[in-house]
C-alpha positions in Angstrom: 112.2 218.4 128.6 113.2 220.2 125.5 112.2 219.8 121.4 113.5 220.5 118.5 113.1 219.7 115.1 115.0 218.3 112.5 112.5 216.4 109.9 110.8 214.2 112.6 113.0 215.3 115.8 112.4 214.2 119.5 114.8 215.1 122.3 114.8 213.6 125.6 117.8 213.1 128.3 119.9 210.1 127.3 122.5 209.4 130.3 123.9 213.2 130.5 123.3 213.9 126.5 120.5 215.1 125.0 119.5 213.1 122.3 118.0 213.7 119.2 115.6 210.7 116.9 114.7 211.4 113.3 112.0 208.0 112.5 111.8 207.0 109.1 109.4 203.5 109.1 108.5 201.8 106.2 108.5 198.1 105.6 110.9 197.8 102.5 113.9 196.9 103.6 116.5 199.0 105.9 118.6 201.2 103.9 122.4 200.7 105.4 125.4 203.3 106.6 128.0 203.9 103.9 131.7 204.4 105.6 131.2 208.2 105.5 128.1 208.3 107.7 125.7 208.4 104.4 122.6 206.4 104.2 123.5 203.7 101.3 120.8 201.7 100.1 120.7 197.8 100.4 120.8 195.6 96.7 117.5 194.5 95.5 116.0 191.2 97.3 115.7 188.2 94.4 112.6 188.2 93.1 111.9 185.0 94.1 112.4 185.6 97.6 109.0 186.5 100.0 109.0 190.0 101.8 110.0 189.5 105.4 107.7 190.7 108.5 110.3 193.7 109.7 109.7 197.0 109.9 112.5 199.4 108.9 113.4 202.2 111.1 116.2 205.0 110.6 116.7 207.4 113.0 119.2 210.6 114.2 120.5 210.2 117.9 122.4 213.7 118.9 123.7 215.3 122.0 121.9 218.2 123.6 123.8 220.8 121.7 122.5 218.8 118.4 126.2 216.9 118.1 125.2 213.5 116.2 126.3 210.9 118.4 128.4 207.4 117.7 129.0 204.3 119.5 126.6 201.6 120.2 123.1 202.1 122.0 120.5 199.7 123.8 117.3 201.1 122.3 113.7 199.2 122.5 111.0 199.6 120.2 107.4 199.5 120.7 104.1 199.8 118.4 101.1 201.1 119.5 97.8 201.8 118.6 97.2 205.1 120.5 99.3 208.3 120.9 99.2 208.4 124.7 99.8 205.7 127.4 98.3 201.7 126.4 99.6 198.8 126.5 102.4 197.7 123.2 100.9 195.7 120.6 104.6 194.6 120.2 108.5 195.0 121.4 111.5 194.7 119.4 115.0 195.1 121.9 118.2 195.7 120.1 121.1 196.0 122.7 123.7 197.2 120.8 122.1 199.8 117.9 125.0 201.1 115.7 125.1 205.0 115.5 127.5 206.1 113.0 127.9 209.8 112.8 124.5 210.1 114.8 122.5 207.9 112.1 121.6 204.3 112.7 119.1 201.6 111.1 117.2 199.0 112.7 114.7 196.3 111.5 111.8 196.1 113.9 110.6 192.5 114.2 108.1 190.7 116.1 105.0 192.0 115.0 102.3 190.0 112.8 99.2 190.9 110.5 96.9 190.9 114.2 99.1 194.3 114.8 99.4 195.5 111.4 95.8 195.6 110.5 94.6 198.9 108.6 94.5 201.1 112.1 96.7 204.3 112.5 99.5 203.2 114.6 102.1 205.0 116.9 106.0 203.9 117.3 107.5 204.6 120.7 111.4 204.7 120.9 113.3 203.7 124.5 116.9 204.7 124.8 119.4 203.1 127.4 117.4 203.2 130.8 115.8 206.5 130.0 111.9 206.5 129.4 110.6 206.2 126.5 110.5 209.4 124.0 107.1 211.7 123.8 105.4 212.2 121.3 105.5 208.5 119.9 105.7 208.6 115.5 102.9 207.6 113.9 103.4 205.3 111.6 101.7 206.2 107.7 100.5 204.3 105.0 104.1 202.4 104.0 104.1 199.9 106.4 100.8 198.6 105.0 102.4 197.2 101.9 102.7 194.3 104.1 99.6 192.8 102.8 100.7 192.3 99.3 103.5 190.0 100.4 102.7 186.4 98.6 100.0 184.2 100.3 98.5 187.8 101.8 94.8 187.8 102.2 92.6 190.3 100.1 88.9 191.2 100.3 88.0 190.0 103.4 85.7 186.7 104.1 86.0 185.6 100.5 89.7 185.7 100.1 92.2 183.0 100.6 95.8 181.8 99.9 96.0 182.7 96.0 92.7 184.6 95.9 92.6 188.4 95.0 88.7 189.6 95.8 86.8 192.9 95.7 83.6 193.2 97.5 81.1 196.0 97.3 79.2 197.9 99.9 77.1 195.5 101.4 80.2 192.8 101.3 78.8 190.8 98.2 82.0 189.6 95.6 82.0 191.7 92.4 86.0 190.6 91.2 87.5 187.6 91.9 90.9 186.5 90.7 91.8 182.9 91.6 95.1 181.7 91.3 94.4 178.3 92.7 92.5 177.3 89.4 93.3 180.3 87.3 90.1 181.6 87.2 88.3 185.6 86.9 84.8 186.1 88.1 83.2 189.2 87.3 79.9 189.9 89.0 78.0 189.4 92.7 75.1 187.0 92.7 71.9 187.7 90.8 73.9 190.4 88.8 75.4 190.4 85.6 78.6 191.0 84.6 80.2 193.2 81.6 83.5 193.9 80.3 84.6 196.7 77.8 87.5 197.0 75.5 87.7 200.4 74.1 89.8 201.8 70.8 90.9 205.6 71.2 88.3 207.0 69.6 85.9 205.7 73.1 84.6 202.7 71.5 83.7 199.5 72.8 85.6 197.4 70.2 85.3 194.5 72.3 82.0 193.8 75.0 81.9 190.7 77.3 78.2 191.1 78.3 77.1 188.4 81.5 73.3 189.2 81.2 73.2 188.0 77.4 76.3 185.4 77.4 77.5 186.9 74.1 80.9 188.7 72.8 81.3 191.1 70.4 83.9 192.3 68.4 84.1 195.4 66.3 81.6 199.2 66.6 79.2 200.1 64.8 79.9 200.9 61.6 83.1 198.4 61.9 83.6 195.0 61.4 85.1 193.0 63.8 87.9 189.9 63.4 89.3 187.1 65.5 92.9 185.8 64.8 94.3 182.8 66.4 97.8 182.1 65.8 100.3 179.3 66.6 103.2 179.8 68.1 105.3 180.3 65.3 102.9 183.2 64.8 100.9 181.8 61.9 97.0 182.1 61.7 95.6 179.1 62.4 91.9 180.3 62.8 90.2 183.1 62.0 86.9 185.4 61.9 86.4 187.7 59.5 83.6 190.1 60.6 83.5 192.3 56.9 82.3 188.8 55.0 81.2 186.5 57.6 84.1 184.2 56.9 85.2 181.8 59.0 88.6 179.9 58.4 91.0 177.2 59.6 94.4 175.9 58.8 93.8 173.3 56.0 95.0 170.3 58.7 93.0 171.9 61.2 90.3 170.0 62.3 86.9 170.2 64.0 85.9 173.0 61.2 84.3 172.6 57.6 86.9 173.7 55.1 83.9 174.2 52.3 80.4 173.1 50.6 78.7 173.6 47.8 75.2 173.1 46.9 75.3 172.5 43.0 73.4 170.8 40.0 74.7 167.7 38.6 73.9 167.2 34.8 73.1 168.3 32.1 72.4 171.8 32.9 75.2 172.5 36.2 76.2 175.2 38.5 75.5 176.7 42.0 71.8 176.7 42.6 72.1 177.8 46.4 75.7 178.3 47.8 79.3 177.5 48.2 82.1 178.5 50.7 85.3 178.1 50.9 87.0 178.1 54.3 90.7 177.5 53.3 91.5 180.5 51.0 87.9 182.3 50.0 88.3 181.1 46.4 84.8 180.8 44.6 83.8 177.1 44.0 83.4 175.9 39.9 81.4 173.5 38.9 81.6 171.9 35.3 80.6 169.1 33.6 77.9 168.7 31.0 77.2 164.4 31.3 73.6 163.1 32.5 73.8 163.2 36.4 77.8 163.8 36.7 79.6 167.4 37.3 83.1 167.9 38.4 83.8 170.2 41.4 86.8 173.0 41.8 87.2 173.5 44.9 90.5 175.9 44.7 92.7 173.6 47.4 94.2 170.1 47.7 91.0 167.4 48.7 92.8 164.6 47.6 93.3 163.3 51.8 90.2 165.2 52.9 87.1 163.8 54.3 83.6 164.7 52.6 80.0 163.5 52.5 77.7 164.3 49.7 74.0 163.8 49.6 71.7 164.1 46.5 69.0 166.4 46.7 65.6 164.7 45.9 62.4 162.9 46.8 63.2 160.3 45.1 65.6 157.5 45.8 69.1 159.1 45.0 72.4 158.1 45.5 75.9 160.3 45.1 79.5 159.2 45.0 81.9 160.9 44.3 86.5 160.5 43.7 89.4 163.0 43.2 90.2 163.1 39.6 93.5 161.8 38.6 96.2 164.8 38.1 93.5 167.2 39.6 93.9 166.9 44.0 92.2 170.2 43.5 88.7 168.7 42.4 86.0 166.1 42.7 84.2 164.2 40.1 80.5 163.4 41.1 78.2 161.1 39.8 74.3 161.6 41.4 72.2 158.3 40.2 69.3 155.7 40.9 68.9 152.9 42.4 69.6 150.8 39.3 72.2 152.7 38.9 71.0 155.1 36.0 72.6 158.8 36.4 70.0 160.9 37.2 70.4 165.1 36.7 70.2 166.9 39.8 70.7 168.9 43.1 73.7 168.0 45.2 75.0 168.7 48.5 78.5 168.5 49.8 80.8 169.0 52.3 85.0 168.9 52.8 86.3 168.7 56.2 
């Protein structure tokens, strides 16, 4: 028996040739011959379509004097998982093997995941009714890809169909991605998880932190914000770390647009607060009557909920309308229980 090389050359007796086999495995899909003896490579699969179980092999058959060889060829494939002697893990037979200008391409089937399984694997080639070629090919990493094909299993005893899992040394879950209920766990048990956004300067502009349930946005020294938008692109709700502001779109609900805590009477104005959710305008309050002030609040209340309370120890009552030609305020009256205005602290709230 002779060798010689040419990439990954094996010679053996083939009938009276000496043929030679150049192995190429992978398990993408077969590249084709072009009419001129070339290797042409196949159109992309749809996306849509699964990977299939074959394994792609291309090969160089020549004559003893190195001649490449054409007709058609009964050769046998078989996968093993030593270099020397064994039994196959699997057989693929192809009768009639193409050789066109001494290259040919076959897809090896009938092997599943129980063959393919992470350990270094050998192919052996058969030719005709010679024996079978030596040294067998291993086979590399390529053929592995195998198990990203959809519905592939992933990490082990904690993965499933639609489950993408990463265990740590002593097999515990630290990453879990599940499809099924599109869900991401972070962390194994009795450990917390984090997560880290960083700007280019190394920050973490954003932290997820698992031990104390919290989020943060912005760096020290920086404030942080939080946009939602609609899907016309418009901010519909909003944080605003520089001021503490909080904000919604004016129909929007489930958030306080604004309150004010204010005097009514004779002597008015804002003894505590006011916000202003909808477009961070300051709050006015007028009004010089016993017990009554009018409240600015800078947007349209005129079909907004509020409640207002009065602000005493004593029995106190507060009620309070839009103002005709003014959707922008609300006139307030604070008073008794027979019905005598009474100066004094108010609260109230727009939603």
């Amino acid at each position: 028996m002779h060798t010689r090389k040419w990439l990954l050359v094996v010679q053996v007796a083939v009938l009276p040739a000496l043929i030679a086999l150049a192995l190429f495995t992978g398990l993408t899909h077969a590249q084709g011959l072009g009419p001129n003896g070339n290797v042409q490579p196949h159109s992309p699969e749809s996306v849509t379509a699964a990977v299939g179980d074959a394994i792609p092999i291309q090969g160089r058959l020549t004559d003893a004097s190195g001649n490449p060889l054409n007709g058609n060829y009964n050769m046998t494939f078989n996968l093993y998982d030593v270099v020397d002697g064994g039994t196959a893990l699997c057989s693929y037979n192809n009768p009639a093997v193409v050789v066109t200008n001494g290259l040919f391409s076959v897809n090896m089937t009938g092997c599943d995941n129980a063959d393919i399984n992470g350990a270094q694997l050998y192919l052996g080639v058969t030719v005709g009714t010679d024996a079978e070629m030596d040294p067998r090919q291993p086979i590399y990493a390529v053929p592995y890809a195998r198990s990203l094909r959809p519905g592939a299993r992933i990490g082990g005893s904690n993965a499933g169909s639609g489950i993408l899992s990463m265990l740590d040394a002593n097999d515990v879950m630290m990453f879990q991605f599940h499809a099924d209920v599109s869900s991401l766990y972070l962390g194994g048990s009795g450990e917390a998880a984090e997560i880290y956004v960083k700007n280019n300067a190394g920050d973490n502009v954003i932290t997820l932190n698992g031990s104390s349930a919290s989020l943060s946005l912005g760096t020290t020294g920086q404030a942080g914000s939080l946009t939602v938008r609609n899907a016309s692109g418009s901010s519909t709700f909003g944080v605003d770390g520089s001021i503490g502001k909080v904000s919604q779109i004016i129909s929007g609900t489930g958030l306080v647009k604004a309150g004010v805590y204010a005097n009514c009477g004779t002597s008015i104005g804002i003894t505590t607060r006011a916000f202003n959710n909808v477009n961070g305008l300051a709050i006015g309050v007028s009004g010089t009557a016993s017990g009554r002030c009018t409240i600015d609040f800078g947007f349209n209340v005129f079909d907004r909920y509020f409640v207002a309370t009065s602000v005493s120890d004593a029995a106190r009552f507060v009620s309070c309308y839009t103002v005709i030609g003014q959707p922008e305020e609300l006139y307030c009256r604070n008073w008794d229980a027979a019905g005598v205005s009474q100066d004094g602290a108010i609260m109230l709230m727009v939603y």
